[in-house]
Backbone of each chain as nested JSON, in Angstrom:
{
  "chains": [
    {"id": "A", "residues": [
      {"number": 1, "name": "UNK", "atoms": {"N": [89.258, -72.656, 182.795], "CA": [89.903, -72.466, 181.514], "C": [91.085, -71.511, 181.675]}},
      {"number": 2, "name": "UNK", "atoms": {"N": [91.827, -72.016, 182.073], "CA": [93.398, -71.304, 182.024], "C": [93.433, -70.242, 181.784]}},
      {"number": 3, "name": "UNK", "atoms": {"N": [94.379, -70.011, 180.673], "CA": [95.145, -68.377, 179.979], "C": [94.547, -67.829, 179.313]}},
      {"number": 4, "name": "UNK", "atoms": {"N": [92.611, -68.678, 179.228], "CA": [92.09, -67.855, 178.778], "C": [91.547, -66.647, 178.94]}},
      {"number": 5, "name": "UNK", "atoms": {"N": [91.101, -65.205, 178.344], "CA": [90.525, -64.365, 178.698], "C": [89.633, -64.02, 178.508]}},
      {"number": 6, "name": "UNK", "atoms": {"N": [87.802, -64.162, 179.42], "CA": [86.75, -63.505, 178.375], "C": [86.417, -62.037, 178.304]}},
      {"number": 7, "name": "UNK", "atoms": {"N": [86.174, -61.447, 177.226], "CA": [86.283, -60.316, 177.13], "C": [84.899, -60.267, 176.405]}},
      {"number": 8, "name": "UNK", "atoms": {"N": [83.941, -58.444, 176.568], "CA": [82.627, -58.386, 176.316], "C": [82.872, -56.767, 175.223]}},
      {"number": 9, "name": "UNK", "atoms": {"N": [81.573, -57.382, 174.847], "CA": [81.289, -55.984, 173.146], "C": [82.982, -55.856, 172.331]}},
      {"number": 10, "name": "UNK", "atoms": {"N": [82.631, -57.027, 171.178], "CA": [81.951, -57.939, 170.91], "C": [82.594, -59.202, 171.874]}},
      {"number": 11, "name": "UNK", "atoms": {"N": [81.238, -59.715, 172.698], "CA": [82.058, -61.069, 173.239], "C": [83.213, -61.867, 172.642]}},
      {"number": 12, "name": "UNK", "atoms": {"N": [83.944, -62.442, 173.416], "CA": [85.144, -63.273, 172.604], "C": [86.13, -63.813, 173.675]}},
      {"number": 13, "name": "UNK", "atoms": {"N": [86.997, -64.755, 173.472], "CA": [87.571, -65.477, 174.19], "C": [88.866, -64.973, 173.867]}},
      {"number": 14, "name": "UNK", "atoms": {"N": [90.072, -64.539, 174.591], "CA": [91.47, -64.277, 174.015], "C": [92.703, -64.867, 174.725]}},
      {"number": 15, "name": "UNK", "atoms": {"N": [94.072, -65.355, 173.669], "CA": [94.537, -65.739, 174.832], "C": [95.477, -65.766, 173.978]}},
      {"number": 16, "name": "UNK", "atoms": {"N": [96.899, -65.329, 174.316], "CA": [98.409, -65.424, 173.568], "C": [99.047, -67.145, 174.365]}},
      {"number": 17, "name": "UNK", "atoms": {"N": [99.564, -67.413, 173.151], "CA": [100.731, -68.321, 173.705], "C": [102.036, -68.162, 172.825]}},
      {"number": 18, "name": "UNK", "atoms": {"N": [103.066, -68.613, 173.778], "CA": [104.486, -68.58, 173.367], "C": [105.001, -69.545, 173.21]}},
      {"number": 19, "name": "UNK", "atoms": {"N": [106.043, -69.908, 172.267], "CA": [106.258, -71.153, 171.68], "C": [108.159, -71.133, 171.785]}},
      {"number": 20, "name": "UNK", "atoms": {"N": [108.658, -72.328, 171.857], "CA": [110.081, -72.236, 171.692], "C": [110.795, -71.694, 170.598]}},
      {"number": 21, "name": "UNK", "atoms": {"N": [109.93, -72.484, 169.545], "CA": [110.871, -71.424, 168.232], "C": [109.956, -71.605, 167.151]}},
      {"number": 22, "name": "UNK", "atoms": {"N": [110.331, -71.327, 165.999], "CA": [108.638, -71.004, 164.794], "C": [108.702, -72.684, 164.628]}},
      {"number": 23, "name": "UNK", "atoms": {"N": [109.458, -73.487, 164.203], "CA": [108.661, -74.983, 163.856], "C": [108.2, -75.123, 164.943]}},
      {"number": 24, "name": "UNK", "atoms": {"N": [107.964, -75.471, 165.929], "CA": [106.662, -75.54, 167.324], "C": [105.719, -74.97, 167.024]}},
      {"number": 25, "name": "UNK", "atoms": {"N": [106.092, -73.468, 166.718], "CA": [104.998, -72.615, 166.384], "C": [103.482, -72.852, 165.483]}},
      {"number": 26, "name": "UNK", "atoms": {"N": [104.827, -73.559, 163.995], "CA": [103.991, -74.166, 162.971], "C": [103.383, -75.243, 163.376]}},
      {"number": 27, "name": "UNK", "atoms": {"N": [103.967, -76.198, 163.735], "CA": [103.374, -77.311, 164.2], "C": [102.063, -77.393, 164.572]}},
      {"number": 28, "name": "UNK", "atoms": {"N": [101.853, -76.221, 165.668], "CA": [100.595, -76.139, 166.32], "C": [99.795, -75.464, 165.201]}},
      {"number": 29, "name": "UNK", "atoms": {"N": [99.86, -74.522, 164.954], "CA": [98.81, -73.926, 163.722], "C": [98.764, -74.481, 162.941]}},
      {"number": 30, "name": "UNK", "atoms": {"N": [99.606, -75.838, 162.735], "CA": [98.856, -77.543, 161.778], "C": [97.235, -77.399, 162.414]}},
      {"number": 31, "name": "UNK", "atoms": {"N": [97.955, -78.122, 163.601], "CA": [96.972, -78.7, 164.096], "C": [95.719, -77.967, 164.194]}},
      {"number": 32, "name": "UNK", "atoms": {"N": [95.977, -76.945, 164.901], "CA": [94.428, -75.924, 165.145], "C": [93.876, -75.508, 163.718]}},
      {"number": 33, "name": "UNK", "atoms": {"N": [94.654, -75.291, 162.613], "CA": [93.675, -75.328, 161.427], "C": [93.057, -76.726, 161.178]}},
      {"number": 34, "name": "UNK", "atoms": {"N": [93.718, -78.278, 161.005], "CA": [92.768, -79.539, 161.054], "C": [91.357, -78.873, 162.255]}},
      {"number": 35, "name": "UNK", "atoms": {"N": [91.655, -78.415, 163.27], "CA": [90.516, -78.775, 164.416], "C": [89.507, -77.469, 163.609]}},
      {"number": 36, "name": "UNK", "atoms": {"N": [89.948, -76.498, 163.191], "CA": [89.652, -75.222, 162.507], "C": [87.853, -75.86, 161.469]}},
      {"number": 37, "name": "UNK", "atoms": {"N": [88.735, -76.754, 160.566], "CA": [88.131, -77.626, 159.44], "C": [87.116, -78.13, 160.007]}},
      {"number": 38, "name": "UNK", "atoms": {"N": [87.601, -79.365, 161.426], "CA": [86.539, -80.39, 161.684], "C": [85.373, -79.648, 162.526]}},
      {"number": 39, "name": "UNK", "atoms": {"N": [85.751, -78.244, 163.265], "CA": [84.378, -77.783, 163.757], "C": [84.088, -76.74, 162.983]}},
      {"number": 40, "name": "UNK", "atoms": {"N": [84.787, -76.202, 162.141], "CA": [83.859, -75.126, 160.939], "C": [84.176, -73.507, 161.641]}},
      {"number": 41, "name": "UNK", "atoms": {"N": [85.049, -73.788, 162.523], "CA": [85.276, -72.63, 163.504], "C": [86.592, -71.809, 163.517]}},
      {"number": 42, "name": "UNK", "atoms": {"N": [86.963, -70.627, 162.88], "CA": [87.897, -70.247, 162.757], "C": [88.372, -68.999, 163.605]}},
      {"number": 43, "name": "UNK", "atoms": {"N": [89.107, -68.926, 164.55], "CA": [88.983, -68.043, 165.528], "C": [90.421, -66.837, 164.836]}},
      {"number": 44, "name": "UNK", "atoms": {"N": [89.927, -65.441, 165.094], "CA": [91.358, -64.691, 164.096], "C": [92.775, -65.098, 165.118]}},
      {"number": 45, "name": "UNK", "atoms": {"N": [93.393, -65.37, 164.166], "CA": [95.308, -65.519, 164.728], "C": [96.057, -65.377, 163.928]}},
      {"number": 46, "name": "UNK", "atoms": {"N": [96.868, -64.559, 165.247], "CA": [97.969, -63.032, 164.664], "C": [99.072, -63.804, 165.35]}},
      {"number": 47, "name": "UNK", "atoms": {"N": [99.911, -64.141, 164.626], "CA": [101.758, -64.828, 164.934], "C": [102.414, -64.334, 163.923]}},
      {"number": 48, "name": "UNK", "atoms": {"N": [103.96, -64.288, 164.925], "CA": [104.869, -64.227, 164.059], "C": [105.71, -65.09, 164.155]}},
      {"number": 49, "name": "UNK", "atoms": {"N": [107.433, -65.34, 165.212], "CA": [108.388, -66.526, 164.774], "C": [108.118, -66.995, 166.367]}},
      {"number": 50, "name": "UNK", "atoms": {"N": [107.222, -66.671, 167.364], "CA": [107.57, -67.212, 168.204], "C": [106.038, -66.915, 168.961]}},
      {"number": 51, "name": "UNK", "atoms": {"N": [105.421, -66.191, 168.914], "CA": [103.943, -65.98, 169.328], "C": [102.745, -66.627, 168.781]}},
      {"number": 52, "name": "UNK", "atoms": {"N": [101.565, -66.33, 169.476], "CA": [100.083, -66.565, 169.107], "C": [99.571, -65.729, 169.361]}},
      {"number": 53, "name": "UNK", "atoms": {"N": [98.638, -65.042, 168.806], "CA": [97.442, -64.349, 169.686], "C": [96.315, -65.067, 168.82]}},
      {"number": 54, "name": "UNK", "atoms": {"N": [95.577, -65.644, 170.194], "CA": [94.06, -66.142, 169.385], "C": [92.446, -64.969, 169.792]}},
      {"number": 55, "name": "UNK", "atoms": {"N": [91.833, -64.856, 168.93], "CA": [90.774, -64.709, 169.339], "C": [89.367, -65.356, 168.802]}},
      {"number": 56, "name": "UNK", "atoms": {"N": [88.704, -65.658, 169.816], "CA": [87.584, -66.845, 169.378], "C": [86.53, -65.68, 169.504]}},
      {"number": 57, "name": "UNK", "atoms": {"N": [85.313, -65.65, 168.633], "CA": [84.668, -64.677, 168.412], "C": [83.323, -65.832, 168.763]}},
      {"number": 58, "name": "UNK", "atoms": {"N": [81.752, -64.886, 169.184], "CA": [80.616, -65.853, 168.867], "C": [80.207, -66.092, 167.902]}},
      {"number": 59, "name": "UNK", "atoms": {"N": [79.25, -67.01, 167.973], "CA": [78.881, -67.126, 166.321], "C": [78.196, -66.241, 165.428]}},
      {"number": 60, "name": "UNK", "atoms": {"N": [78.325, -66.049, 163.988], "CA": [77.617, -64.614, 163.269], "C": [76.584, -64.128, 164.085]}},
      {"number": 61, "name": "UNK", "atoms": {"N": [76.137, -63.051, 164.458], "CA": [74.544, -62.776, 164.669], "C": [74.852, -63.24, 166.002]}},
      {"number": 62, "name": "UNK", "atoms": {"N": [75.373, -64.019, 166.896], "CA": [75.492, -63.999, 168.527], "C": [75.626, -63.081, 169.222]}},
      {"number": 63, "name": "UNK", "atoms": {"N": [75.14, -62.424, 170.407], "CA": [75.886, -62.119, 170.959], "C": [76.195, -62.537, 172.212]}},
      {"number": 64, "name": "UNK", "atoms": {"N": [76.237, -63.731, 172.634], "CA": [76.916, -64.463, 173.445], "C": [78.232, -65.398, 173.059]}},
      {"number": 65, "name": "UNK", "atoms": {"N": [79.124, -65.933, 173.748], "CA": [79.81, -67.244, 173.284], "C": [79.005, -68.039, 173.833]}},
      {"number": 66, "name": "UNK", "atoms": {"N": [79.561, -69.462, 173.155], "CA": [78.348, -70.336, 173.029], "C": [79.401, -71.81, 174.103]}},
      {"number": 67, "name": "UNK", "atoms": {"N": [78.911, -72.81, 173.856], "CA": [79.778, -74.122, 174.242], "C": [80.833, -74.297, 173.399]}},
      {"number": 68, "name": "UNK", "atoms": {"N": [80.254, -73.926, 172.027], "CA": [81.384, -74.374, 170.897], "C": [82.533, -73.53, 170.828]}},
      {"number": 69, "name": "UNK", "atoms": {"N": [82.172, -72.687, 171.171], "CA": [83.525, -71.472, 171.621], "C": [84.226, -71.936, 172.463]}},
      {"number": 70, "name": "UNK", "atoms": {"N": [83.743, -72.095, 174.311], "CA": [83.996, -72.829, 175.096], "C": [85.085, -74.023, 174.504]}},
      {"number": 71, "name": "UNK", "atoms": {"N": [84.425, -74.91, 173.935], "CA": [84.96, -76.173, 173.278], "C": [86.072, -76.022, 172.765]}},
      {"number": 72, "name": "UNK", "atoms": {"N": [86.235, -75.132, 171.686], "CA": [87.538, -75.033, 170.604], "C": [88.639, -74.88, 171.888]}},
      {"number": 73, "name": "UNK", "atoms": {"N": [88.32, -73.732, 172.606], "CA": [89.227, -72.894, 173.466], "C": [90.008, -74.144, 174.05]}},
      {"number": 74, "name": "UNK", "atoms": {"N": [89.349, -75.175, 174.749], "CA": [89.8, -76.192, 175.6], "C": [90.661, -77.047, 174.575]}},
      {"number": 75, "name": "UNK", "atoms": {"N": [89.923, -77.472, 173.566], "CA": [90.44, -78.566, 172.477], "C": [92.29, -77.757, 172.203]}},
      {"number": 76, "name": "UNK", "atoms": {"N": [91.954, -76.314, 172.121], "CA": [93.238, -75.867, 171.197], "C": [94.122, -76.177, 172.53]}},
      {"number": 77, "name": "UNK", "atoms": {"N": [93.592, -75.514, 173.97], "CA": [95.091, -76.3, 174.449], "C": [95.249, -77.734, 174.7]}},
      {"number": 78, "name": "UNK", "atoms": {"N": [94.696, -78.598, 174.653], "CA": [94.944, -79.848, 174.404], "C": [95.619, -80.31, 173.087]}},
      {"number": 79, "name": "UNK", "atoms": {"N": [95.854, -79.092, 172.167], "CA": [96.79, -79.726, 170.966], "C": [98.398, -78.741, 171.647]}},
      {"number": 80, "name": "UNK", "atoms": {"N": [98.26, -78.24, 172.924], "CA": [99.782, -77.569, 172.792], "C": [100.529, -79.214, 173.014]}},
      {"number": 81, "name": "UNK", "atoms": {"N": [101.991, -78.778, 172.554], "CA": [102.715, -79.541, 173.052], "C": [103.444, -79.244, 174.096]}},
      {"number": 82, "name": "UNK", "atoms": {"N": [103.918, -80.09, 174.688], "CA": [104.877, -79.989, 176.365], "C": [105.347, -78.915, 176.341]}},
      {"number": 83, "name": "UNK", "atoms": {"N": [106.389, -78.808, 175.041], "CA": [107.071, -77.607, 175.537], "C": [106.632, -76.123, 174.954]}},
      {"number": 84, "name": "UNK", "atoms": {"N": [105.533, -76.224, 174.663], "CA": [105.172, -74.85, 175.065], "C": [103.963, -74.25, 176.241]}},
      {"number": 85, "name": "UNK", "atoms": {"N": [103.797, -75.477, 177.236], "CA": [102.792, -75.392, 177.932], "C": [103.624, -74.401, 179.346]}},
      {"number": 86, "name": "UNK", "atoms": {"N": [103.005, -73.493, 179.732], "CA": [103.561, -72.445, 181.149], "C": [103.752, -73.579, 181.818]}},
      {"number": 87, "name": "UNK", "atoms": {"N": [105.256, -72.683, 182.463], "CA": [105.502, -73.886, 183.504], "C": [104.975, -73.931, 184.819]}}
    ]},
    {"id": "B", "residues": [
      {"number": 1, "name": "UNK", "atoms": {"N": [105.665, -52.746, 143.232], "CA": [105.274, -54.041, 143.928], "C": [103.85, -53.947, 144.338]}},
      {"number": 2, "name": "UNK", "atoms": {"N": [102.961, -53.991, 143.811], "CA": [101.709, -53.887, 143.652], "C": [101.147, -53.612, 145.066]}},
      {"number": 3, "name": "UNK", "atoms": {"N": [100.258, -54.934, 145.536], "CA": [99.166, -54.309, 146.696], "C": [100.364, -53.911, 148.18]}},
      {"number": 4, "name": "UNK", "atoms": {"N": [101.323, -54.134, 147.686], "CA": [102.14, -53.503, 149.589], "C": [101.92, -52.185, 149.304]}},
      {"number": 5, "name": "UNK", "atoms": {"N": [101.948, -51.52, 150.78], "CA": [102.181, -50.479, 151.332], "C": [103.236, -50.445, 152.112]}},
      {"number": 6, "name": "UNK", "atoms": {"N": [104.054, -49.425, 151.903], "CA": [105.302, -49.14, 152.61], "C": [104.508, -47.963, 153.641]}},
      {"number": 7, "name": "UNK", "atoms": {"N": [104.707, -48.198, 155.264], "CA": [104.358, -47.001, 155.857], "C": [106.135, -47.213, 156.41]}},
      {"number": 8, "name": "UNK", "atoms": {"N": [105.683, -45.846, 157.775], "CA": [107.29, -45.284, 158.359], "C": [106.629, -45.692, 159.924]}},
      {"number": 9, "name": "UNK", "atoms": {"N": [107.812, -45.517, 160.839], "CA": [107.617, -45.241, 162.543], "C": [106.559, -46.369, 163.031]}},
      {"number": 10, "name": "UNK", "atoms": {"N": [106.867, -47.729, 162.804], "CA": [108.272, -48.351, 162.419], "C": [108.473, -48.207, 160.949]}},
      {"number": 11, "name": "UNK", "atoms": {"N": [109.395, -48.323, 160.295], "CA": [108.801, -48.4, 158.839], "C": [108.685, -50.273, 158.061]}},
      {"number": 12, "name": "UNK", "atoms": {"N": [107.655, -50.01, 157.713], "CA": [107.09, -51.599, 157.355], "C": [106.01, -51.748, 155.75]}},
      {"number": 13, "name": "UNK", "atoms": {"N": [106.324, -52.554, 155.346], "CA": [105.639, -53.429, 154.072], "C": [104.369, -53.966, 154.482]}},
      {"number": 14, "name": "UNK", "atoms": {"N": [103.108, -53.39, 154.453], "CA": [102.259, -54.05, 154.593], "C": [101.142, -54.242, 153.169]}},
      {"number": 15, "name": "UNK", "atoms": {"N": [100.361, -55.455, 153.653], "CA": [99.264, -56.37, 152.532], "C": [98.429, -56.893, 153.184]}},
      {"number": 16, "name": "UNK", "atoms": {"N": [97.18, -56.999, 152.284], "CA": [96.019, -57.717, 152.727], "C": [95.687, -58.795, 151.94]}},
      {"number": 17, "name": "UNK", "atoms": {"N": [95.493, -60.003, 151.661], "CA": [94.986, -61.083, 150.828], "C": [94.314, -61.295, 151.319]}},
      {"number": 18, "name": "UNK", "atoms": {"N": [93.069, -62.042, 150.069], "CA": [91.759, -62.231, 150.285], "C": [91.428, -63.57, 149.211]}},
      {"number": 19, "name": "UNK", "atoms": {"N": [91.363, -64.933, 149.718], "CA": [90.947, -65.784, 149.573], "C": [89.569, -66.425, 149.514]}},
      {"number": 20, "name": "UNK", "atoms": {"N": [89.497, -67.776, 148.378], "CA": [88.298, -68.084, 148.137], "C": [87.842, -68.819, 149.094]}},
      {"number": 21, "name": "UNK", "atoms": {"N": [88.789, -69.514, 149.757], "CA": [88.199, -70.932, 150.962], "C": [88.989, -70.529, 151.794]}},
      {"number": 22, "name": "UNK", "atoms": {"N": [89.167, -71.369, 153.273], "CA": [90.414, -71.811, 154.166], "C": [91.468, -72.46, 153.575]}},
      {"number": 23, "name": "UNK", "atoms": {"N": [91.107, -73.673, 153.039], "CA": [91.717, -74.283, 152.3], "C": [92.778, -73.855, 151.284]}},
      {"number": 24, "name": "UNK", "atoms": {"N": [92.845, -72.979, 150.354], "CA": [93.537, -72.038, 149.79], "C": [94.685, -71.168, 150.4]}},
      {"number": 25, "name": "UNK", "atoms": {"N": [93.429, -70.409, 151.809], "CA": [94.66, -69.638, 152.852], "C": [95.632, -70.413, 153.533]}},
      {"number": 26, "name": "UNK", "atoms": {"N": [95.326, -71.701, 153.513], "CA": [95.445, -72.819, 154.608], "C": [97.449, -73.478, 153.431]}},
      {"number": 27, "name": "UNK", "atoms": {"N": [97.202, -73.679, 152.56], "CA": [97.745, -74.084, 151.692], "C": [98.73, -72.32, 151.288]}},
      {"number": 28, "name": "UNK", "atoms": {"N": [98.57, -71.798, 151.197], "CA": [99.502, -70.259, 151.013], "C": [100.016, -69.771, 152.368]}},
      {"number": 29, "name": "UNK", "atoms": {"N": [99.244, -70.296, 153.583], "CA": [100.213, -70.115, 155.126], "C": [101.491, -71.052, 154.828]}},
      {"number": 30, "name": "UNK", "atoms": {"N": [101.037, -72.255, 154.428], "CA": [102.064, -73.463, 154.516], "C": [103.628, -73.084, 153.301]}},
      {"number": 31, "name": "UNK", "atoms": {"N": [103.371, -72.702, 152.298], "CA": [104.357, -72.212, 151.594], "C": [105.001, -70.826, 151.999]}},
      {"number": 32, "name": "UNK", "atoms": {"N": [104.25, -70.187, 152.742], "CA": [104.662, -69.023, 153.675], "C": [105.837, -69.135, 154.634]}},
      {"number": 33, "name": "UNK", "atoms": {"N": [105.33, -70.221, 155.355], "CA": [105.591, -70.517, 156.894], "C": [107.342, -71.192, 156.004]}},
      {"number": 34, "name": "UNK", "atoms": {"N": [107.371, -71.853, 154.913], "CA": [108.551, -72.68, 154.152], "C": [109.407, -71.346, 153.836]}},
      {"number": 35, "name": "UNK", "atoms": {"N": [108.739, -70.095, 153.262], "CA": [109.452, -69.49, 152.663], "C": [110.54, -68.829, 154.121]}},
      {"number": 36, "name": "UNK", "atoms": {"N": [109.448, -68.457, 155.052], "CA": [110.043, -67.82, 156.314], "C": [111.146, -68.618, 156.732]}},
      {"number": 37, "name": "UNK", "atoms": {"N": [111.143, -69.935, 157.092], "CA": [112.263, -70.652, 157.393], "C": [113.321, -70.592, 156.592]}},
      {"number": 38, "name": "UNK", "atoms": {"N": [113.182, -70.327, 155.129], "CA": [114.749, -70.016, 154.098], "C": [115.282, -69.038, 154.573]}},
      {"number": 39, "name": "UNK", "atoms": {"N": [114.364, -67.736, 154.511], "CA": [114.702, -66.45, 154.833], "C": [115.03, -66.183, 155.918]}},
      {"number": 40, "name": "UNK", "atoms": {"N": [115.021, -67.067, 157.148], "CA": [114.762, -66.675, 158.521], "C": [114.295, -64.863, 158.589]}},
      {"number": 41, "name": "UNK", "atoms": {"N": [112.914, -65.047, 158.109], "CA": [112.459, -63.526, 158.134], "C": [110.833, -64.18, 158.364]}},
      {"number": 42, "name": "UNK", "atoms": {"N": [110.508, -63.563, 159.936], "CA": [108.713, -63.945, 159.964], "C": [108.073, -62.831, 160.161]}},
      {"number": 43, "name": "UNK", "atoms": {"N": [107.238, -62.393, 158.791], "CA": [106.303, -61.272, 159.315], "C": [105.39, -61.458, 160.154]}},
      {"number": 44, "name": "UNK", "atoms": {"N": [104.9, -60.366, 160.741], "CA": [103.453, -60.815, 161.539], "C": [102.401, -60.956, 160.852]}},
      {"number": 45, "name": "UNK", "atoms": {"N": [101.82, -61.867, 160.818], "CA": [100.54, -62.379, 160.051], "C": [99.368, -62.459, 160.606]}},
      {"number": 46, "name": "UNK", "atoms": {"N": [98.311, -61.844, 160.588], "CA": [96.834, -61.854, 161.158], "C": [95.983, -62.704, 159.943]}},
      {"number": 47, "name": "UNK", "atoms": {"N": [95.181, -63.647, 160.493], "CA": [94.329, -64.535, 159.614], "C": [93.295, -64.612, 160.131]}},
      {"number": 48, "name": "UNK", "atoms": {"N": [92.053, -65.148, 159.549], "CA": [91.041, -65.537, 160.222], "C": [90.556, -67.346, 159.362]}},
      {"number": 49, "name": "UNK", "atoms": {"N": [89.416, -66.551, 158.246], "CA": [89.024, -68.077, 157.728], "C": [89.497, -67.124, 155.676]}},
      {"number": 50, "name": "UNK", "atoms": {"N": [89.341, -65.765, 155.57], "CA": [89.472, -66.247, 154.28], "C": [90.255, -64.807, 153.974]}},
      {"number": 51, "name": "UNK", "atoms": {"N": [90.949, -64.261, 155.097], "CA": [91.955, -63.017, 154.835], "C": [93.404, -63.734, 155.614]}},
      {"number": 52, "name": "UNK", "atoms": {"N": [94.199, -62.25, 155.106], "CA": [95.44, -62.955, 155.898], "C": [96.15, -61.282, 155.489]}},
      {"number": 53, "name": "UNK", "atoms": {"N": [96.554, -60.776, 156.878], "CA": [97.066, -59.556, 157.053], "C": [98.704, -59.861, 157.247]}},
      {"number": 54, "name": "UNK", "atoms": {"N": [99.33, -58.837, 156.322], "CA": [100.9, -59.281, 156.359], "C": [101.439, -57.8, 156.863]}},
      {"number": 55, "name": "UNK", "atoms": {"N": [102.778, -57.737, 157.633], "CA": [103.684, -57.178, 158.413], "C": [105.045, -57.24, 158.252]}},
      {"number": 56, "name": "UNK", "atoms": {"N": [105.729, -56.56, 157.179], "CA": [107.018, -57.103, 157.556], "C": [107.923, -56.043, 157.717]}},
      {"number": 57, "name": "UNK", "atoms": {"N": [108.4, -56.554, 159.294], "CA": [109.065, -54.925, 159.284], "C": [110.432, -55.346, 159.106]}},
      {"number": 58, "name": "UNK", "atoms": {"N": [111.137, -53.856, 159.437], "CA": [112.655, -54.041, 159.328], "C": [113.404, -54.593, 160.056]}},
      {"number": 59, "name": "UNK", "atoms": {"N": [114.344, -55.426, 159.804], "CA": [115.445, -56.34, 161.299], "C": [115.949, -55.629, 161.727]}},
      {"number": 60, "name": "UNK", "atoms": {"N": [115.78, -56.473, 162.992], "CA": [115.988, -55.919, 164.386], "C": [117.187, -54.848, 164.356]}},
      {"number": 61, "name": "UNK", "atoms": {"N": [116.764, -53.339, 165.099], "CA": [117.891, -52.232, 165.01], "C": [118.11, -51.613, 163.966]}},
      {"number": 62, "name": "UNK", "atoms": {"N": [117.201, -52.257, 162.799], "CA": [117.572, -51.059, 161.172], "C": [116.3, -50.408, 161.632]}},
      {"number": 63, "name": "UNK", "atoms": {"N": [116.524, -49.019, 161.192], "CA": [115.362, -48.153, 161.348], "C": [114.597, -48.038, 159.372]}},
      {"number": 64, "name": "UNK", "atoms": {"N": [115.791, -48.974, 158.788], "CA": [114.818, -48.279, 157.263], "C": [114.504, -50.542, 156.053]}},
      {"number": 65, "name": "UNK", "atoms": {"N": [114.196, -49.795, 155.679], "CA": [113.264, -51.734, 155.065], "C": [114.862, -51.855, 154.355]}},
      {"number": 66, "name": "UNK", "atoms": {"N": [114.993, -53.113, 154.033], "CA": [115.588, -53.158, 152.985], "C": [115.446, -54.015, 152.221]}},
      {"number": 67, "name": "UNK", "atoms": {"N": [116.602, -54.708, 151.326], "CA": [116.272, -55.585, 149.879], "C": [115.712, -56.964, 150.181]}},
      {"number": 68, "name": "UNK", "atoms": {"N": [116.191, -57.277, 151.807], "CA": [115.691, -58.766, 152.21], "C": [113.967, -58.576, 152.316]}},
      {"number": 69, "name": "UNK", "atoms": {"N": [113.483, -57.341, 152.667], "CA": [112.253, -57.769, 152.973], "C": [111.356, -56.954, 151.333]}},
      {"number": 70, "name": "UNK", "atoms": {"N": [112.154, -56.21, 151.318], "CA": [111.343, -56.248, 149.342], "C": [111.292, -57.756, 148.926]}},
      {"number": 71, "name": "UNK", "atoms": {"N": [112.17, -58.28, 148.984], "CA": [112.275, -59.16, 148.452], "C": [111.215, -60.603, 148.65]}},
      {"number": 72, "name": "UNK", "atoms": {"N": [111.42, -60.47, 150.206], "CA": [110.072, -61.289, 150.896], "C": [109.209, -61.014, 150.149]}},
      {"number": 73, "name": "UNK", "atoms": {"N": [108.684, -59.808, 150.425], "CA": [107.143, -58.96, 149.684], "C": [107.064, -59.768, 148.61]}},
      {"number": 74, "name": "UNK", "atoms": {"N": [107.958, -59.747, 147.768], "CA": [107.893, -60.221, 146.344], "C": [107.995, -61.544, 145.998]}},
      {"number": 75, "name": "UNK", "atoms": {"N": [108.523, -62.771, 146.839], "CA": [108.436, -63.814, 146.92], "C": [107.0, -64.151, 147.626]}},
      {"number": 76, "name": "UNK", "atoms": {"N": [106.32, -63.629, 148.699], "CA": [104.888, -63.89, 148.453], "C": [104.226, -63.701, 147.722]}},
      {"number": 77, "name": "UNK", "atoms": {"N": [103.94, -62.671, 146.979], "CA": [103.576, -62.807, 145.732], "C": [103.439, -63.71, 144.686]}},
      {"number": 78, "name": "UNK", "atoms": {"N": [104.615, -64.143, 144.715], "CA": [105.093, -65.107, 143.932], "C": [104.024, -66.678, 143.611]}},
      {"number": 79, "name": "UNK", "atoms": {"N": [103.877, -66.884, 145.644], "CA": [103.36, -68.169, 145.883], "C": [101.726, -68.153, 145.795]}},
      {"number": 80, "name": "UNK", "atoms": {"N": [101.633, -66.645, 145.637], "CA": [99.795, -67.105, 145.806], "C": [99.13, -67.741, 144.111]}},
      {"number": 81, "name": "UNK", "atoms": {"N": [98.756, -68.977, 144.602], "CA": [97.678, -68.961, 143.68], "C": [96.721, -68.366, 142.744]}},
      {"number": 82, "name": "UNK", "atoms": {"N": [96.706, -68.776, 141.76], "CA": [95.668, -67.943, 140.67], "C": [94.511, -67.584, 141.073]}},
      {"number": 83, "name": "UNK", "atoms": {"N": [94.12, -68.396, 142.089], "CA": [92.641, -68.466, 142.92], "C": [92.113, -67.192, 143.548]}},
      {"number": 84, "name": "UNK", "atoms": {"N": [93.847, -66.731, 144.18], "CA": [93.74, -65.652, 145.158], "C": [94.651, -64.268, 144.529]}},
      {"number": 85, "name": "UNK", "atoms": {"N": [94.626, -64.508, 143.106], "CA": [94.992, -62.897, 142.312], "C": [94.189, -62.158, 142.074]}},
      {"number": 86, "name": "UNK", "atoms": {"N": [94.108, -60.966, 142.402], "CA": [93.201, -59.756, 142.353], "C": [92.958, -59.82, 140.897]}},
      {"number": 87, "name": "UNK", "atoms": {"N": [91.62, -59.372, 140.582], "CA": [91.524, -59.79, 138.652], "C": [92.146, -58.203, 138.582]}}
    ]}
  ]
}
């Protein structure tokens, strides 16, 4: 899992991405709120005209991450587009 | 201008909103994200599933706020829903 980072107390998954300019930006935080909806999973994200910072937390009362954490993490970069993927 | 806080060093406009669903926050990012593109002005925004932390500091090299980002302040305001007004 790439650019991701796991980090412990409270477990969580973290990982910034950079985008060409804010419509890219938006674009993607379309998408990851639809994926947000369809798994019920909302991880906190802090942007402004050209950043991300995500963090995927476990579930209430966890204290592990789980698959579904795992899962989102992978799914969200499969919604980047080309050009904001590291070259 | 009601719930902002003006702090200093940097000096910045900050707010907290607090929503009933995603859906709501989800729908007040999107008129956000519209307003930012008029203004070319993007605060930093922290969200999760039913808050949304706002940032707006001063452009680049002014050390003090001025009328563009009062003004922001006050045009969000503007867009939130009845849903998400403090009674």
């Amino acid at each position: 899992m790439s650019a991701w980072k796991e980090r412990s107390r409270p477990a969580r998954l973290e990982r910034r991405y950079e985008f060409p300019d804010y419509e890219t930006l938006r674009e993607f935080l379309d998408r990851v709120a639809e994926l947000s909806e369809q798994e019920g999973l909302h991880p906190d994200m802090g942007f402004g005209r050209t950043y991300l910072n995500v963090t995927i937390h476990a579930d209430d009362g966890a204290t592990e991450l789980g698959d579904r954490q795992r899962r989102f993490a992978e799914q969200m970069d499969a919604l980047l587009p080309a050009s904001a993927r590291p070259m």
